[in-house]
PALOKOL-59608 format. One record per residue (C-alpha): residue in one letter; chain; x, y, z. Coordinates in steps of 0.2 Angstrom, whole numbers. Layout:
<sites>
[site "a", "A", [X, Y, Z]]
...
</sites>
This chain:
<sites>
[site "x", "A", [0, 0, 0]]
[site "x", "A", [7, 17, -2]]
[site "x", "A", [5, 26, 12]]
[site "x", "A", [13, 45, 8]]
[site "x", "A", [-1, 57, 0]]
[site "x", "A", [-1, 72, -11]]
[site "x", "A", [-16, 84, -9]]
[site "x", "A", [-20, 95, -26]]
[site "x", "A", [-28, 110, -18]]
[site "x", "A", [-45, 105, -10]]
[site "x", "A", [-45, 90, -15]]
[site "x", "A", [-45, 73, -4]]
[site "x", "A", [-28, 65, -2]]
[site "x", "A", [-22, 55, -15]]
[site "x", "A", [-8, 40, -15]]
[site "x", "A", [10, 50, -22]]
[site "x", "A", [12, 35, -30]]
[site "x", "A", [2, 30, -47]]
[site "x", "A", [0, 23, -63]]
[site "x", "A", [6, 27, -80]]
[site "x", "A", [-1, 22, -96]]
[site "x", "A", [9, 26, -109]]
[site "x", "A", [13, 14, -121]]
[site "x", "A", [-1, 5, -118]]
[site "x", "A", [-14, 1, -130]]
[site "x", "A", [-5, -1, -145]]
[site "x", "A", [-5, -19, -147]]
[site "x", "A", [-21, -30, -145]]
[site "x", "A", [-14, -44, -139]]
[site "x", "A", [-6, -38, -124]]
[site "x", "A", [-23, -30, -120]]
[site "x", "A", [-31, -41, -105]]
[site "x", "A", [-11, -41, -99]]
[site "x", "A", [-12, -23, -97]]
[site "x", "A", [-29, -23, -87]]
[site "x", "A", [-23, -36, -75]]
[site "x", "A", [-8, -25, -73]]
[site "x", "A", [-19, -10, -68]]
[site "x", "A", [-31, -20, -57]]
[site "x", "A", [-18, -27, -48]]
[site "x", "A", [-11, -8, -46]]
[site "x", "A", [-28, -4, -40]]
[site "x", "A", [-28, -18, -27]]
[site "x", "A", [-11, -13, -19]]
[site "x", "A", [-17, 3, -15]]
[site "x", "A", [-7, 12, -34]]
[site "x", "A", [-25, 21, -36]]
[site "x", "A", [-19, 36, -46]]
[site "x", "A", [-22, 31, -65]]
[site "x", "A", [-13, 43, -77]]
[site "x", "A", [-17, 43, -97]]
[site "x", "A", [-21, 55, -112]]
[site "x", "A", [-27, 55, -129]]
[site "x", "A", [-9, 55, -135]]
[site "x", "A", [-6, 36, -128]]
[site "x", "A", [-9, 25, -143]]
[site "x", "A", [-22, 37, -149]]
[site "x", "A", [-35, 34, -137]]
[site "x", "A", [-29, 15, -136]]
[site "x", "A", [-22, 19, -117]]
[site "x", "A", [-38, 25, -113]]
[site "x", "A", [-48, 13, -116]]
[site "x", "A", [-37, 0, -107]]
[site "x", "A", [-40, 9, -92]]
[site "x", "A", [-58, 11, -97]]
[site "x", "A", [-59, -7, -96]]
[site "x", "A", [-47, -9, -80]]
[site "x", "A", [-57, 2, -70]]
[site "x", "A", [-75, -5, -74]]
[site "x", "A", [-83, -6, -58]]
[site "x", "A", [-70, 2, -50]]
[site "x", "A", [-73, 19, -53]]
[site "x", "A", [-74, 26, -37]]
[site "x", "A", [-60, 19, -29]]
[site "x", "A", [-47, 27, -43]]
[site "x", "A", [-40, 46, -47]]
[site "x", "A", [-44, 48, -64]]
[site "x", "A", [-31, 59, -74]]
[site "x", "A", [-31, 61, -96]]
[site "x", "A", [-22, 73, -105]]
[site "x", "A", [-27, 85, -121]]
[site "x", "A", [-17, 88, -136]]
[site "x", "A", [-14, 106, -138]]
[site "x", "A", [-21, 108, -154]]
[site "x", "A", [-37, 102, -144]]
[site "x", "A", [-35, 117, -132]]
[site "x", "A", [-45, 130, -138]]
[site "x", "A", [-65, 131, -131]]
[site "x", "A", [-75, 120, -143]]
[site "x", "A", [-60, 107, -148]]
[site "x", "A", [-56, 104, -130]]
[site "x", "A", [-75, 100, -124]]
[site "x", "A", [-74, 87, -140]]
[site "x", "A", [-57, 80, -134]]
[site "x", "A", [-64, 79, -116]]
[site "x", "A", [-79, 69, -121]]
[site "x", "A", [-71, 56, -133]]
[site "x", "A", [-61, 55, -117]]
[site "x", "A", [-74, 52, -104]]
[site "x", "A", [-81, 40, -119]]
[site "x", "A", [-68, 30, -119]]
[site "x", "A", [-62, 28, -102]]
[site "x", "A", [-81, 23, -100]]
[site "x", "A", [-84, 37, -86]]
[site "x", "A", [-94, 53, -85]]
[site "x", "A", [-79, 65, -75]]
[site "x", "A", [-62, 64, -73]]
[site "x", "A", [-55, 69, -57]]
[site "x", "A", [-38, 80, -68]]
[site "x", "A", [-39, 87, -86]]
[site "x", "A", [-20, 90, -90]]
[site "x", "A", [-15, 103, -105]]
[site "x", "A", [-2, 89, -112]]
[site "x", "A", [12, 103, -117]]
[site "x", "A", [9, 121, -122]]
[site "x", "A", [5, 125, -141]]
[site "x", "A", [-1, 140, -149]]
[site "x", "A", [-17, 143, -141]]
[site "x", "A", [-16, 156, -130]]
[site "x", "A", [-17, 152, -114]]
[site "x", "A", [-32, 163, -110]]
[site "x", "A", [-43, 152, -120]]
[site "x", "A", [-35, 137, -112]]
[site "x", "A", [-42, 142, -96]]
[site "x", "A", [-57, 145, -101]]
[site "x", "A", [-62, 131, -106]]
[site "x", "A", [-56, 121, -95]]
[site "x", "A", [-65, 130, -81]]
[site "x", "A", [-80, 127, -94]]
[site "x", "A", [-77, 110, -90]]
[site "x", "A", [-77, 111, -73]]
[site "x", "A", [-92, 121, -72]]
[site "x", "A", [-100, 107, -82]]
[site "x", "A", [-95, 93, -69]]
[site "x", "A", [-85, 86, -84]]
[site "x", "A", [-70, 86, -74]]
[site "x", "A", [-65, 90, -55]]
[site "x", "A", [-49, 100, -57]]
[site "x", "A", [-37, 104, -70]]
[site "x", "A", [-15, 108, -75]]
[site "x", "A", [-4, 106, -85]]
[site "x", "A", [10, 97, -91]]
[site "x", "A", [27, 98, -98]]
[site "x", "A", [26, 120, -93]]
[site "x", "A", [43, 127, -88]]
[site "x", "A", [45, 140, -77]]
[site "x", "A", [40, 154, -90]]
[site "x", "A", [26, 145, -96]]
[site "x", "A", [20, 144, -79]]
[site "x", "A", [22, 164, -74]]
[site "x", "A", [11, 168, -91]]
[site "x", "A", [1, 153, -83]]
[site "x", "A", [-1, 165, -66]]
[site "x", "A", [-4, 181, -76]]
[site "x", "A", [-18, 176, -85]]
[site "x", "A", [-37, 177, -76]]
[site "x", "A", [-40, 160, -68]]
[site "x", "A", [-24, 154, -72]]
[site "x", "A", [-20, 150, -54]]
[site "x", "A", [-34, 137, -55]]
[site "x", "A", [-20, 126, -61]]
[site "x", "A", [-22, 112, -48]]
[site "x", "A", [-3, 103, -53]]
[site "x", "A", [12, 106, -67]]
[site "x", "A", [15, 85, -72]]
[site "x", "A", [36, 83, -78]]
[site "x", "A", [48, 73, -83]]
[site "x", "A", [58, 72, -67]]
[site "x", "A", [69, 55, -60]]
[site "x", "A", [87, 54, -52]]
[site "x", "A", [95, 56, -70]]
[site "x", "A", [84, 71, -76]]
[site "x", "A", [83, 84, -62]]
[site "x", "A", [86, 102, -71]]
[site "x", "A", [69, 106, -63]]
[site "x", "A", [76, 109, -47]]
[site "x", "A", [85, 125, -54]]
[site "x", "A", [70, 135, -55]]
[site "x", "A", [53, 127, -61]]
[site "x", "A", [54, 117, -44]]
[site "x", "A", [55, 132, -33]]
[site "x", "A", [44, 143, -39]]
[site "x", "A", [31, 128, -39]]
[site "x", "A", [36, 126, -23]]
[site "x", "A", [33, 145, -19]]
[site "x", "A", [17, 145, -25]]
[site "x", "A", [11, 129, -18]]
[site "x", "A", [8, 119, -32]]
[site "x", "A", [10, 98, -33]]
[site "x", "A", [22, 95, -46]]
[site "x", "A", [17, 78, -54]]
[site "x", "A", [34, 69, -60]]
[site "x", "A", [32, 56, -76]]
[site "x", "A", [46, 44, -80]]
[site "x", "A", [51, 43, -61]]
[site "x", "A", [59, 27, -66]]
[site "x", "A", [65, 36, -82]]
[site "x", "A", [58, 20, -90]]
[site "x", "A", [64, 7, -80]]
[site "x", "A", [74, -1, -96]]
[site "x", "A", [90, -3, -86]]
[site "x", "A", [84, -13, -74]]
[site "x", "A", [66, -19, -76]]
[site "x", "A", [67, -32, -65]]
[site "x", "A", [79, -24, -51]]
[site "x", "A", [64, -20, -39]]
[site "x", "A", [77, -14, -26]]
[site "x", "A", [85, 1, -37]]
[site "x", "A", [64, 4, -41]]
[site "x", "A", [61, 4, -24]]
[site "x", "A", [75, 16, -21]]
[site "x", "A", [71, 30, -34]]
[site "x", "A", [55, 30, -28]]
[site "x", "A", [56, 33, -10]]
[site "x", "A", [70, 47, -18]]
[site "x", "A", [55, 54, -26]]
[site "x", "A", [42, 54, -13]]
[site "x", "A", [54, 60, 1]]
[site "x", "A", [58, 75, -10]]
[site "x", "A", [72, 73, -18]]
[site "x", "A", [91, 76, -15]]
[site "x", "A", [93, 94, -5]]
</sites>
């Protein structure tokens, strides 16, 4: 079970450890091998599910619509939008092919997956749409460096932004420099990806996992 929890503003604690998707999907034949791997996750306390539209073009996503049948209350619900899909009407379309294919009516985090060329503003907007729709719970971003993330402040609503989801892991840490910090100083949950950075070197070494992850959750080196 994991025991260390992260809170994302007001929301209930969840488990600092959880679940990545990507590359899942993409091949059908690993498809009930990939549910068992996320009900098991589920059953061991890993209830934070992360996903998006990008993943095998909505293949991910419907894995973990399929995992989570049944389960829907017990898990943290996160998907991610393209940012050619992050203007007001193509977002509310992303967000509902989501919600159709993870077989769900809300998800608990909408992430913007990287910044693109709609302006932020607009971003905003409609995620806060969204919200006020019940469609999701609480939205942020992903993959915004420090800059990214002080237009993010300056723009109305902006401070909404609930997490900032990055690559960080003992190998790739350049956001302790400054995007850490000022997250840090303005109380926002940073969400690492790749924690493992893949875990290629040593899949089955569940004692180096085990370490970089209680690195992770303790905070880091300081």
């Amino acid at each position: 079970m994991v025991k260390k929890t992260v809170r994302f503003g007001e929301q209930a604690a969840v488990p600092a450890i959880g679940l990545g998707t990507w590359y899942m999907g993409e091949h059908a034949a690993q498809r009930q091998q990939e549910v068992a791997a996320l009900r098991a996750g589920i059953d061991h306390g890993l209830t934070v599910i992360d996903t998006a539209e990008m993943y095998a073009d909505g293949g991910a996503e419907e894995v973990v619509g399929q995992a989570i049948r049944g389960l829907r209350d017990r898990v943290v619900l996160v998907s991610k939008v393209y940012p050619w899909h992050a203007g007001k009407a193509a977002m509310h379309r992303a967000c509902e092919n989501s919600l159709r294919r993870l077989q769900t009516d809300y998800l608990d985090m909408y992430l913007l997956h990287w910044r693109g060329d709609i302006p932020l503003q607009e971003t905003v907007e409609a995620m806060e749409k969204l919200v006020a729709e019940g469609k999701i719970r609480r939205w942020g971003v992903s993959n915004l460096d420090t800059e990214d993330m002080q237009a993010l402040w300056r723009t109305a609503d902006g401070e909404h932004c609930a997490t900032n989801q990055v690559l960080y892991h003992l190998a790739s840490r350049g956001i302790e420099y400054d995007l850490l910090p000022w997250c840090q100083q303005h109380s926002l949950p940073v969400m690492a990806y790749c924690p493992l950075a893949q875990a290629g070197a040593y899949a089955m070494d569940f004692f180096s996992i085990a370490i970089s992850l209680i690195w992770l959750t303790r905070g880091g080196l300081r």
